[in-house]
Steps between C-alpha positions, in 0.01 A plus 500: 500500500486151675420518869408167578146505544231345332236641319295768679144406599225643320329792647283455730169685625506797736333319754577150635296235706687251707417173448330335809680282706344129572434585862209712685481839445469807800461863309484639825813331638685629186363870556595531853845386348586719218365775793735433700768472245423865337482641856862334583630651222375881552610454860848404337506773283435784751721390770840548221759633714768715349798306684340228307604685170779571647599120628374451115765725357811321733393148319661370212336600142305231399609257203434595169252252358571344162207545213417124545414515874278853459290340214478205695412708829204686308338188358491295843295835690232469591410881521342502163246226607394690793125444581319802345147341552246627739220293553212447743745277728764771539460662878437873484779708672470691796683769387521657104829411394653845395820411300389408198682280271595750258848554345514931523626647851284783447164273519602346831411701827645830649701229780607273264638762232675711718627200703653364200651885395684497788633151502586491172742813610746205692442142277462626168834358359672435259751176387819591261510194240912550486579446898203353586457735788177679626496891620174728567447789318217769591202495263361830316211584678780671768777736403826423636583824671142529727442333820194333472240572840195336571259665688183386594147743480492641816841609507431614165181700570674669815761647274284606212341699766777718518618479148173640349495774675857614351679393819791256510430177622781190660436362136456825275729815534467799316830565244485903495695470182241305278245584668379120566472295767696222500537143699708513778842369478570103599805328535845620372324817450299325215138657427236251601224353280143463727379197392112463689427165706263278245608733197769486236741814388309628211165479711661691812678768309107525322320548813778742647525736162199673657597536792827651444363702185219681765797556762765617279292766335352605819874604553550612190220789493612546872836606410334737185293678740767547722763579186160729371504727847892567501446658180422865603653685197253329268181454753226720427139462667379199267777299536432583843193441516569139321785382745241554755227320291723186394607536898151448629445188218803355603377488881175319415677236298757406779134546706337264260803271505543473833103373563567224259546092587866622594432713800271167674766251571286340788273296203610115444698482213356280229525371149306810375639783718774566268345521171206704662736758649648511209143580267394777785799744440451472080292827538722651691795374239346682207405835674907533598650383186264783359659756724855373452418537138379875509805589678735318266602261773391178322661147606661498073710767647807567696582788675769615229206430213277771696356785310495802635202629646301764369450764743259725311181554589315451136739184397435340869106567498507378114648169615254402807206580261600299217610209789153543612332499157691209448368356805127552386477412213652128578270517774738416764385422828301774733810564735746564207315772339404659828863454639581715122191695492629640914861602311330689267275671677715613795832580278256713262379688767733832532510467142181487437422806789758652291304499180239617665644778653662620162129597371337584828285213548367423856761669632391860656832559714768548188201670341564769784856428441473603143287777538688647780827500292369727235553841524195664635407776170196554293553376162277756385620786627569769246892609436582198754763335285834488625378322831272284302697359213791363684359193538468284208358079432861467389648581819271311725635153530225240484529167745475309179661594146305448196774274366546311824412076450212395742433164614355279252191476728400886431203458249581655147221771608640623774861574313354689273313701656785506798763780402248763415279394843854607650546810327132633492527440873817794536293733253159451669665617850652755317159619329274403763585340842157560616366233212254266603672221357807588721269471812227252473246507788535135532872346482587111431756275592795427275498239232577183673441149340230321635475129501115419629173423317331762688770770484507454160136547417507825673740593345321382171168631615668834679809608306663591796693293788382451806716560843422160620599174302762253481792740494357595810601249643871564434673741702765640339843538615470895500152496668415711789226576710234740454681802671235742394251305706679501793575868474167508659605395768823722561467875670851633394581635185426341191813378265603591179408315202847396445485355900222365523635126579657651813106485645557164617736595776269742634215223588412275763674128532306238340228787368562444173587117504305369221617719199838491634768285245613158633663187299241323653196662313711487221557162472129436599383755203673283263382190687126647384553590168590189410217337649243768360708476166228405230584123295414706168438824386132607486333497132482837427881495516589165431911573439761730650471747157122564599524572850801732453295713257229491753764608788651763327136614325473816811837583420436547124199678524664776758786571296252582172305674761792749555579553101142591445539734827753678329358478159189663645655799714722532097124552347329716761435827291464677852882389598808664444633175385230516222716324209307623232561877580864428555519341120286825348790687617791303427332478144399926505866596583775248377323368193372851428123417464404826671454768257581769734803326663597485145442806357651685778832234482519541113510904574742494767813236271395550146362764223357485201588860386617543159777825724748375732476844698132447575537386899210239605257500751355817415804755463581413857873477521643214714897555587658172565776634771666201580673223266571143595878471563597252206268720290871715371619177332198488306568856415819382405370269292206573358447870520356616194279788390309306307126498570337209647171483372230403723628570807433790719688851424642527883642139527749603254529904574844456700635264259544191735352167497325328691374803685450486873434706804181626714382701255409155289386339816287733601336534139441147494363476839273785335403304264373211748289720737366686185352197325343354845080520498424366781102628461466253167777206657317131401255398269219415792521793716085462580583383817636777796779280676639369151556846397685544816728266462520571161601880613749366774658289191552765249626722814771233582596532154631815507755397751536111368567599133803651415717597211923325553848438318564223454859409524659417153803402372687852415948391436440280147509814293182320290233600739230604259279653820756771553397660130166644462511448147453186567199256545592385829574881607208470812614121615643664866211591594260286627154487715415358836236396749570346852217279525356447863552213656346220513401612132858402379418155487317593208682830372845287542814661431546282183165648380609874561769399281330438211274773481822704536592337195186555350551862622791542354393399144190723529760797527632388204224517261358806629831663438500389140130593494584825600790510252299418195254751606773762501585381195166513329489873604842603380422327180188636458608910553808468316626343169816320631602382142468797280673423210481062512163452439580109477637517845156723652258219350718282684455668799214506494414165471725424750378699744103365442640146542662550800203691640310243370688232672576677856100584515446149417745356759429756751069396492604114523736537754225707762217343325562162448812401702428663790107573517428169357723296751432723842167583482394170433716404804325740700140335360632209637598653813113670533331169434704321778378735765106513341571100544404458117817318459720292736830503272686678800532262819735696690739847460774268375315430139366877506905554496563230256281601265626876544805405404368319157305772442829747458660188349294516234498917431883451481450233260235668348738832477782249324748545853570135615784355419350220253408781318845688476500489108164655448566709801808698349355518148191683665762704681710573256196594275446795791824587478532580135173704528620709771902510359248630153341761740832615644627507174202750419561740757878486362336626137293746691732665726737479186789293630482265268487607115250409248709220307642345810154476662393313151721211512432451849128516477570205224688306723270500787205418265577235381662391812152504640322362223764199567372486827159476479496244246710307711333541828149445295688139406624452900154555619305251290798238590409558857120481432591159290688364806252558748211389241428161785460692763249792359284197346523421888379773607249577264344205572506607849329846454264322257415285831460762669296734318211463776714699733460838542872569572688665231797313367867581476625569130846305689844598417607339152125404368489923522729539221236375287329844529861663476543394176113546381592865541819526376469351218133442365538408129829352563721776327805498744518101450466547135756734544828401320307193329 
């Protein structure tokens, strides 16, 4: 496109040189000139009115200019060939010239940027190419709907004063609702934007964020503690405790704030007063975003986005020791961690007392509690039982449950060893409130954290806490003052325990000033622990992790001290409690290891006689006068005149079943006295006071053992305990022993049950022993099958395999089962208290391992329900020998004829045969399932082959030697093959 011009010039350099005019030449003329000029023009600049914008705005636009006439405009200035040059002739200014010729606003000066902001608020404009007509529009630095204030920095400072401190200021005011403080409302009730003299919008709003950010969550934690305190229902001592702590951190940081640059007003206000005031409170800044961030109260938030705060002792101690973990390991500054480190330590305090007070620890006043509340009896007085077995470990609550979470602080150690610290500490009061352990000579303090190089090392160097140290210095909120001192000083009468705090009425004004609780010491004791606070841990704990292992080390080592208390007064031969004696006679009477308890048991319920008329226990007769009262449906049901072989001739001389009365009680309590030896009780009776106890045990038996019914189901009409020709014939009855406490923690309940069942099966086989005894005789004096001489080869073979295979059972079951398995439990038990072994730590693992020792004689005896398929094939196997020996005494009495008692002898042999090929097969399954876990364990005993403890056979591994002697050359597997 044409526009009339010429062709442009060339371009020329960056730099131009005026040609010299043909006259003299002044440089310093021409300096003072272009000085006076550029001064003129500044002066100009500054003195800009706004009414002159305004008289600007009432003139006409001015003319649009064609293209021609702005080309033409551009070439004839002469501001491109302005002089540029500085040479030796130039005269140096007086002044530095600070606006620099520089096209960007933000280069120029504080004055001249912000001058030029808040003009360009009234003449920016704007001129509409359609009507030709100029109008000013607002520019976007501004929103349209604030009011725009400037305020200059003393004004500014004198505000902030107020603000930072979480109090509304005349330009801040605190919105309840958002929980912000916001600017103060301008004209037409439009919020106003504080713009700073000499500094732009983004550069104020900068400089105030901190400000505002300190003093809004200053009120925000201010309202939480006050929110925190109205909550009564959920407040419990360490939320107490922490209101009171973040209370006392909350006064030194409005303390702190307050001594900054803000409170001194009186200092000239300069170009660096600002940005200093506002480096001094960036501490302070970080230590309260901290705390607003540990009580959920961050500045992300609004009140509606607020999570609910966790009142529970273990989740809020948790959550100021990971903050302060967090803290230390960033290595934040010295005030953060002690501001943190102060939380912890006084929030954890009642908990930690607490803990302490659960396992006795430095703590001799519950101690007295404790003892006090036990009932005042000798636990080894003789026939003392009803009085002494009331109490039981279950009943007595514990301040902490075994499943109960702990704070994520409490070393692994210590939570272990925790819940049976707890418990040993009931049953050693129980056993022995006079223990040493129970009252040291010399008490500690309580575990406290401590903080200081020095308190540290002695702790290190000690293992206990000292009474002095940097928690010292913190008073708590429940602190008192040393009443027991001043009762020195009374002459009335002395208080109870429970009143003791009332002491402080009784003395003198002012006499007991300095112990006395104040805010002011409290604030002052936080004042010095953060000045004593260390700026790093010492070396020999160098993180939080160490030093809470060291903390908690006194702690740990008490609460194994009071297992092993326990454990000991468990293995004292001359103690009632004696374990070992207890186990000898659990073992004598309900697994039947004593001959003469057995003997004299097998006597009194079963007989061996080949004549049903023959009464036992010597021809004494026994009259059973008295019947249970749901005995006549089993009369009903069952009565029979059949003989059932194997059991005593007077259970079944009325003709009722079971039998009952006080002439069976008192023949079974009989038989407990009678088998009793208390000159030959224990295997170690060299020393005097062991046999005493020893004698004072087996006497207790006599009333602790005791024959019951147990209550059965009776209304099925299948109850196979209410016919005595039946295996289970003997399943009411049952034996008992009320184990003194605090024994039971050992001798559980659970455990009783078992050798019950154990008991129970014992009957069992000895009535089928007896039976096939009884058979063996009536076979033996009398030809049964006279004329089928087929069917008498076949009895006899049947009858020497099933004697044969009851012997067989009968030595595994008392030799291996239950010899093997107990008695080396109680080697294991002797070799703890010779200290030859350390397997048992505290009563709780003697129990354990109780229990897996009858664990594995049921498994061993085929009577856990994994094993419920070899189980009733062993069963049933009993039952068809004894159904052959009833079927015997049928044949002999001659109720059943020759012929009839052929076929059935058939059918029950090879019934049985069917059996024990079977369970043969059954047992080597089980041995082939559990073939990983014997290697185990033979690899284990091979280990341990050094040892002189005798090892278990265990539970399914002892089927091994079941089937070695059932089945040698392998004929019942070979069987049917």
């Amino acid at each position: 496109m044409d526009l009339g011009l010429g062709i442009l010039p060339h371009i020329t350099p960056q730099f131009f040189v005026p040609r010299m005019v043909d006259k003299p030449q002044d440089p310093i003329v021409h300096a003072i000139e272009r000085e006076e000029a550029t001064t003129l023009g500044k002066r100009n600049a500054h003195n800009f009115e706004p009414r002159d914008i305004t008289r600007a705005r009432d003139n006409p636009a001015p003319p649009l200019l064609s293209p021609e006439v702005l080309w033409a405009k551009s070439v004839a200035s002469s501001d491109q060939h302005s002089d540029q040059v500085v040479s030796w002739d130039v005269m140096r200014q007086s002044h530095l010239n600070r606006s620099y010729n520089t096209p960007f606003l933000t280069e120029q000066s504080s004055d001249v940027s912000a001058s030029a902001q808040y003009q360009s608020d009234s003449i920016f404009c704007n001129i509409n190419g359609i009507t030709n007509k100029t109008f000013s529009i607002r520019p976007l630095p501004f929103n349209l709907r604030t009011s725009v204030v400037c305020v200059n920095e003393l004004e500014l400072l004198e505000s902030l004063r107020m603000t930072i401190l979480g109090t509304s200021s005349f330009l801040h005011t605190w919105n309840p609702v958002s929980e912000t403080f916001v600017s103060c409302e301008g004209a037409e009730n439009l919020p106003n934007t504080l713009i700073i003299s000499g500094k732009d919008e983004t550069m104020s709003s900068s400089l105030l964020k901190r400000f505002l950010d300190i003093g809004t969550l200053m009120r925000r934690l201010e309202v939480f503690l006050s929110a925190l305190r109205t909550r009564r229902k959920e407040e419990n001592a360490t939320v107490h405790a922490f209101s009171h702590a973040l209370s006392v951190v909350l006064v030194y940081l409005r303390d702190q704030l307050d001594r900054g640059p803000l409170s001194n007003l009186c200092i000239p206000v300069s170009s660096k007063t600002l940005s200093g005031t506002w480096l001094y409170y960036g501490d302070l800044e970080e230590i309260v975003f901290s705390l607003a961030s540990l009580c959920q109260r961050g500045l992300g938030l609004c009140p509606p986005q607020y999570s609910q705060f966790k009142m529970k002792p273990v989740a809020l101690l948790s959550r100021i020791y990971k903050y302060l973990d967090t803290h230390i390991r960033k290595s934040s500054s010295r005030s953060l961690v002690a501001v943190f480190a102060y939380l912890l330590t006084t929030s954890s305090k009642t908990y930690l007392q607490a803990l302490c007070r659960s396992v006795a620890y430095a703590d001799s006043n519950s101690q007295r509690a404790a003892t006090s509340q036990q009932p005042q009896r000798t636990a080894i007085g003789p026939l003392d039982i009803e009085d002494f077995d009331q109490a039981s470990p279950e009943d007595d609550g514990v301040l902490f449950a075994e499943d109960d979470e702990l704070p994520s602080f409490i070393p692994r150690d210590l939570a272990e060893v925790l819940p049976a610290a707890q418990k040993s500490l009931k049953l050693l009061i129980a056993a022995k409130p006079g223990h040493p352990v129970l009252n040291p000579p010399v008490r500690g303090s309580f575990i406290t954290w401590v903080w200081s190089a020095r308190d540290i090392q002695d702790l290190w160097r000690t293992g206990s806490l000292n009474e002095t140290g940097d928690v010292a210095l913190i008073i708590g909120p429940d602190s008192l003052p040393d009443l027991v001192s001043a009762d020195s000083n009374l002459h009335g009468c002395g208080y109870q325990s429970d009143l003791v705090g009332f002491r402080i009425f009784d003395l003198e004004p002012g006499s007991n000033e300095g112990n006395t609780f104040n805010e002011h010491s409290m604030h002052a004791a936080f004042g010095s622990f953060i000045l004593s606070f260390p700026p790093v841990l010492p070396s020999i704990t160098p993180n939080l992790g160490l030093l809470t292992n060291l903390v908690f080390s006194p702690l740990i080592s008490h609460a194994a001290s009071l297992s092993s208390a326990l454990l000991s007064i468990f293995l004292d031969q001359n103690s009632f409690l004696y374990v070992y004696d207890h186990l000898v006679l659990l073992r004598s009477h309900m697994l039947l290891t004593s001959p003469s308890f057995k003997s004299r048991l097998t006597a009194a319920l079963f007989s061996d006689t080949d004549d049903r008329e023959v009464v036992a226990g010597g021809g004494k007769s026994f009259t059973l006068s008295r019947q249970r009262s749901r005995s006549a449906s089993g009369v009903t049901q069952h009565g029979t005149s059949r003989w059932a072989v194997g059991l005593a001739p007077f259970l079944t001389e009325r003709g009722t079943w079971p039998p009952g009365g006080s002439d069976l009680s008192f023949f079974l309590r009989t038989v407990i006295v009678d088998s009793q030896d208390t000159r030959s009780f224990g295997p170690d009776d060299s020393q005097q006071e062991h046999e005493l106890s020893s004698r004072r045990i087996a006497e207790e038996a006599e009333v602790r053992l005791g024959f019951a019914i147990r209550d059965l189901a009776s209304d099925t009409g299948r109850e196979r305990w209410l016919n005595p020709l039946y295996i289970e014939a003997l399943d009411f009855l049952y034996l008992d022993y009320k184990v003194p406490h605090p024994l039971d923690v050992i001798i559980t309940p659970d455990t009783i049950s078992k050798y019950q069942r154990i008991f129970a099966f014992l009957l069992r086989l000895i009535r089928v022993e007896s039976a096939i005894r009884a058979a063996f005789r009536m076979t033996h004096q009398n030809v049964l099958f006279p004329t089928l001489n087929q069917s008498r080869k076949l009895l006899a073979h049947f009858r020497f395999v099933a004697h044969s295979f009851v012997t067989t059972l009968s030595a595994y079951i008392f030799d291996v089962a239950i010899g093997g398995n107990f008695d080396a439990f109680l080697a294991r038990v002797t070799a703890c208290r010779l200290g030859t072994s350390s397997e048992f730590t505290d009563v709780f693992s003697v129990a354990e391992a109780h229990s897996a020792v009858l664990n594995d004689i049921l498994s061993a005896c085929l009577m856990r329900s994994a094993q419920r398929a070899a189980g009733d094939l062993l069963r049933g196997s009993l039952e068809l020998i004894l159904e052959s020996c009833v079927m015997i005494g049928d044949l002999n009495d001659g109720r059943l004829q020759e012929c009839q008692a052929s076929s059935v002898l058939d059918v029950l042999f090879a019934a049985f045969r069917e059996k024990m090929s079977t369970l043969i097969k059954v047992l080597e399954a089980l041995l082939e399932k559990d073939l990983k876990s014997s290697q185990r364990q033979e690899l284990l005993l091979a280990l341990q082959e050094q040892n002189d403890v005798r090892h278990a056979p265990g539970g399914v591994d002892a089927l091994r030697h079941l089937i070695l002697r059932l089945d040698v050359n392998e004929w019942w597997k070979n069987l049917n093959s």
